[in-house]
C-alpha positions as CSV (number, residue, x, y, z in Angstrom):
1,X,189.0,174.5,7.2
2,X,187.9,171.0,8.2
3,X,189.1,169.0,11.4
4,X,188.1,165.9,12.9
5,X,186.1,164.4,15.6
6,X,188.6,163.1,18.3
7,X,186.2,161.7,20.9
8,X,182.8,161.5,22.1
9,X,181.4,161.5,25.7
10,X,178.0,160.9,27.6
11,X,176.7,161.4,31.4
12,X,173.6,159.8,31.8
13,X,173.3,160.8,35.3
14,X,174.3,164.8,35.8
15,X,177.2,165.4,37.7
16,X,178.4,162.0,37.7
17,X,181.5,160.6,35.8
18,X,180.1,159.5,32.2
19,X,181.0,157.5,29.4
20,X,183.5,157.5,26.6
21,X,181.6,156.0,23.4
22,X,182.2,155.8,19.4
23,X,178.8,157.4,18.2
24,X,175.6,158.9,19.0
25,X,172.6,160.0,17.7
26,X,172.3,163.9,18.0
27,X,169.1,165.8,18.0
28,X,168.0,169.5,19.1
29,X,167.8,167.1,22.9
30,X,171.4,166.7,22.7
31,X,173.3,163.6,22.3
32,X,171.0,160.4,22.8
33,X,170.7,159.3,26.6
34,X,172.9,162.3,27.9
35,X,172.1,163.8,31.2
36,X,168.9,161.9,31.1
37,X,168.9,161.4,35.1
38,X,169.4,163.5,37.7
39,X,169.1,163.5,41.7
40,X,166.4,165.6,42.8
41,X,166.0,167.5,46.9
42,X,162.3,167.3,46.9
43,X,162.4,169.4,50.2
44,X,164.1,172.4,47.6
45,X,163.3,171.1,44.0
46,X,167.4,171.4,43.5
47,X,168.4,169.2,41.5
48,X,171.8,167.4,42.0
49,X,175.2,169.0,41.2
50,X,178.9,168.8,41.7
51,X,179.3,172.7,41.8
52,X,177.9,172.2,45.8
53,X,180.4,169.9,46.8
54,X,178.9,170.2,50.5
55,X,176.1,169.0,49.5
56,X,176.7,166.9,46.2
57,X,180.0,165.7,46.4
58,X,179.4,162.0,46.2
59,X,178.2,162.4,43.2
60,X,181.4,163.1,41.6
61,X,182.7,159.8,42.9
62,X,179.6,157.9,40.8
63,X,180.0,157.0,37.1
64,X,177.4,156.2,35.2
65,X,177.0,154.1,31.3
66,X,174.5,152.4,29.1
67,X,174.5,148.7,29.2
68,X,172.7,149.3,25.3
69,X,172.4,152.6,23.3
70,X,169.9,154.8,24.2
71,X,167.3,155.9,22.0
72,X,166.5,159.5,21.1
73,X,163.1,159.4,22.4
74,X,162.7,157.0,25.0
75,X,164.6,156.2,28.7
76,X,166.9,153.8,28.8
77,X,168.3,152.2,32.3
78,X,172.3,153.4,33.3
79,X,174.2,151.2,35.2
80,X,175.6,153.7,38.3
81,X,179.1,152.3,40.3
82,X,178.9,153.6,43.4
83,X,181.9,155.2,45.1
84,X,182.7,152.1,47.2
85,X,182.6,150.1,43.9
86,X,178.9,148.7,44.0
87,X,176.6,148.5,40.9
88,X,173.3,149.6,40.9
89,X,170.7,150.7,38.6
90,X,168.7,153.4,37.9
91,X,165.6,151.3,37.7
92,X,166.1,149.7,41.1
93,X,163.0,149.6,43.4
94,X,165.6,151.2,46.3
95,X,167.4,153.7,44.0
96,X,165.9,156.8,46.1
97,X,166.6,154.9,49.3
98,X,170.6,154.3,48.0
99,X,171.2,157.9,47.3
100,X,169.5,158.7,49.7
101,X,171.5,156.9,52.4
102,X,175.0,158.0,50.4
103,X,173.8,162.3,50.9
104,X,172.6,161.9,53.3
105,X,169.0,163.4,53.4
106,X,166.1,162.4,51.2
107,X,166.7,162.5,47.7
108,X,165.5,161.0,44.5
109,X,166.4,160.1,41.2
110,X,164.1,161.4,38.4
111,X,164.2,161.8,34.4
112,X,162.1,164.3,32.3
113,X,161.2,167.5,32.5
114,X,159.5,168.8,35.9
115,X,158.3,172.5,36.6
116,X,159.7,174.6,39.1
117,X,163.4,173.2,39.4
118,X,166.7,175.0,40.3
119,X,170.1,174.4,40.0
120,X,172.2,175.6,42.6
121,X,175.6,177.4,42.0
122,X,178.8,179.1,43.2
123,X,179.9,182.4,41.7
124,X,180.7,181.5,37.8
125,X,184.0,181.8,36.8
126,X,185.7,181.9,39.8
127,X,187.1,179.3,42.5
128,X,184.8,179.9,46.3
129,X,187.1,180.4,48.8
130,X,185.6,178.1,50.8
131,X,182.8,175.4,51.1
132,X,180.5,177.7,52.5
133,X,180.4,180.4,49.9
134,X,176.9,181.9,49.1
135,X,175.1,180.1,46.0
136,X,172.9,181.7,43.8
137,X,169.8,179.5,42.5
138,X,169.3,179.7,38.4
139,X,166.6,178.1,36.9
140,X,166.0,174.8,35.2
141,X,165.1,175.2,31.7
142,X,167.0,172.9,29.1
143,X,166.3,169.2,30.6
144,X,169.3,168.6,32.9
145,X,171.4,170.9,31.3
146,X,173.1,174.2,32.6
147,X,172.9,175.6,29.3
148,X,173.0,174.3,25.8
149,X,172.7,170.2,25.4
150,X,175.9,170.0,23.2
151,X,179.1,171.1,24.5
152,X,182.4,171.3,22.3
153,X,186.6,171.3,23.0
154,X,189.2,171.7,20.9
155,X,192.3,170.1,21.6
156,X,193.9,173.3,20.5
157,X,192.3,175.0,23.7
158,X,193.9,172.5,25.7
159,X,197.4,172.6,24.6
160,X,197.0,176.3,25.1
161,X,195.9,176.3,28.8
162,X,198.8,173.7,29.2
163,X,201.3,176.2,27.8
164,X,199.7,178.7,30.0
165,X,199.9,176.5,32.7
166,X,202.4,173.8,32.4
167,X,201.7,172.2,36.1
168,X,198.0,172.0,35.3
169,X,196.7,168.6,33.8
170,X,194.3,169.8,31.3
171,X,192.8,167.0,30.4
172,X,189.9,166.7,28.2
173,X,187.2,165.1,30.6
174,X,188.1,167.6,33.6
175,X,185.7,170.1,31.3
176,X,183.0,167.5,30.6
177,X,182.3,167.9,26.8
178,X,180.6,165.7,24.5
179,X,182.7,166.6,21.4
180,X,186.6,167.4,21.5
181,X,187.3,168.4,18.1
182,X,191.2,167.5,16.9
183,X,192.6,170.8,15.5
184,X,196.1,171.8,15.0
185,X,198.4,174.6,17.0
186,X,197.1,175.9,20.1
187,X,194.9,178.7,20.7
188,X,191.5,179.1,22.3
189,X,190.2,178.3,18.6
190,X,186.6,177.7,19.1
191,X,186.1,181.3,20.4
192,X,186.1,182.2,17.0
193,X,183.1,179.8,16.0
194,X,180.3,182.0,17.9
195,X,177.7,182.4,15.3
196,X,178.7,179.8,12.8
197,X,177.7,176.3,12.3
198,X,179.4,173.3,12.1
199,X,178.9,170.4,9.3
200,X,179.9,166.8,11.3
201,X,179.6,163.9,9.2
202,X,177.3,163.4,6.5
203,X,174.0,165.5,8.2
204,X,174.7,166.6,11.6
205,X,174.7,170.4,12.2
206,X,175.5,172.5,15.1
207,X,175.3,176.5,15.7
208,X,177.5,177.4,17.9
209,X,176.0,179.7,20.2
210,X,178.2,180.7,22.9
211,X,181.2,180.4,24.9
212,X,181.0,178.0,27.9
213,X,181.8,179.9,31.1
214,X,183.8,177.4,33.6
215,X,183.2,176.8,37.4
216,X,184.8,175.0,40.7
217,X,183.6,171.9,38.7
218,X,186.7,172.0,36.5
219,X,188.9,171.7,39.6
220,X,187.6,169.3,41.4
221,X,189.3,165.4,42.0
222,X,187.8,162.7,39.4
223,X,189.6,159.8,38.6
224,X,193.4,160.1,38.6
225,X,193.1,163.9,38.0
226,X,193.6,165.9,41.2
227,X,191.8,168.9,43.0
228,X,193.4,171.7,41.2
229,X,192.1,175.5,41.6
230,X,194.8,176.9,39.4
231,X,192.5,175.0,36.1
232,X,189.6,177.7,36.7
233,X,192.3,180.3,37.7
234,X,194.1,179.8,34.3
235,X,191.1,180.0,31.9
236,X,189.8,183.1,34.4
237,X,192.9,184.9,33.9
238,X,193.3,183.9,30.3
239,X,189.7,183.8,28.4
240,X,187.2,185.1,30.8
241,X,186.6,181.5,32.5
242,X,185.7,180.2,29.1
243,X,186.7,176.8,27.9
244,X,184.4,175.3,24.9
245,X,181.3,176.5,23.0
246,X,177.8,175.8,23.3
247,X,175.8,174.8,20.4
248,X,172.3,174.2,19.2
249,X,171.3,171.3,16.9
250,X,170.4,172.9,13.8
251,X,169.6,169.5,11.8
252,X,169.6,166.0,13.3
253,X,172.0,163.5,12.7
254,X,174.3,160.6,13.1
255,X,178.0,161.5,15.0
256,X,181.2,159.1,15.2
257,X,184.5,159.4,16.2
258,X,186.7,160.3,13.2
259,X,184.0,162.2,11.0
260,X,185.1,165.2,9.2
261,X,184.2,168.4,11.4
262,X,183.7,171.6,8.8
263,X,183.2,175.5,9.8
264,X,180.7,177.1,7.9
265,X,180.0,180.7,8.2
């Protein structure tokens, strides 16, 4: 059975808005330039995320692109609109000093790896009844990521969790994937992927790994989509909180939108 690449996204900065583009470069690092940044609490080694809105909200009112395509292995500067509209970027001399003043305490922005980081987190799978819910600390140990560096939708997921939910708007970006994969029907499809690999293109390969367990992130306000807790509730009740797969890059390669996406056992 073959399908077809529908879209392609980046975040250069992690937990901000990101970028739709045609094509990437793909290696076992994840699509070239994604999640490259991130905001870093010296005073806690955190590192930045939506998941704490208390703490990172803002963050989710930021979106972040490439002025040029990033290379695979080397940094290239994003251009970050701020939530009241102003552009920076991330090479600025005051970059620390911007976010800092928009969170409120000291921050800064870093790239590449650093020992010792954590990424703080809700309960997965489940909406916090409140701001203040207790957080568990996980550590930082795939770049930016908070698992795999490739993540993958089906549209067929989403017309299913519409079904399910017909007031819901399950939209694509609310889930923050790099790949949504146009498939027919509905039907949490990619579940069924665990433990094969996909052929994209002409050389690009991807074992699929896992299921990608949701949280509050999915629900939150971004753009013209609206805070929504019944999105997590839906998968939760549905497909354990899972929406997407996880994949590892087996071999290397070029992606674009419309290449021909195969299953292979």
């Amino acid at each position: 059975m073959s399908y077809t690449v529908e879209s392609l996204h980046r975040f250069p900065v992690k937990s901000m808005l990101g970028e739709d583009i045609d094509f990437s470069l793909v290696t076992p690092a994840g699509l070239a330039g994604d999640r490259a940044y991130a905001l870093l609490e010296p005073k806690t080694k955190r590192i930045g995320t939506a998941k704490v809105v208390r703490k990172w909200g803002p963050l989710f009112q930021c979106h972040a692109r490439y002025d040029r395509e990033p290379v695979a292995d080397g940094l290239t500067s994003a251009q970050i609109t701020l939530p009241d509209g102003v552009e920076v970027s991330t090479d600025a001399v005051d970059i620390d000093s911007t976010f800092t003043k928009l969170l409120g305490r000291e921050v800064r922005l870093i790239n590449g790896k650093q020992e010792g980081l954590k990424l703080e987190s809700p309960a997965l799978g489940k909406v916090p009844e409140s701001d203040d819910d207790p957080t568990v600390d996980f550590p930082v140990v795939n770049g930016f990521f908070d698992a795999m560096a490739v993540h993958l939708l089906t549209t067929a997921t989403l017309r299913r969790l519409s079904t399910l939910n017909p007031s819901g708007r399950f939209k694509s970006r609310r889930f923050r994937p790099n790949v949504v994969v146009d498939t027919p029907g509905e039907g949490f499809l990619e579940n069924d992927w665990v433990g094969k690999t996909l052929i994209i293109g002409s050389d690009l390969r991807l074992k699929i790994l896992s299921p990608a367990i949701r949280c509050v992130v999915t629900t939150h306000a971004q753009g013209d989509l609206p805070q929504d807790s019944s999105i997590l509730k839906t998968a939760a009740e549905h497909n354990n909180a899972n929406v997407g797969v996880y994949a590892m890059v087996q071999q290397s390669g070029m992606i674009r939108v419309g290449d021909e996406v195969v299953v292979s056992s």
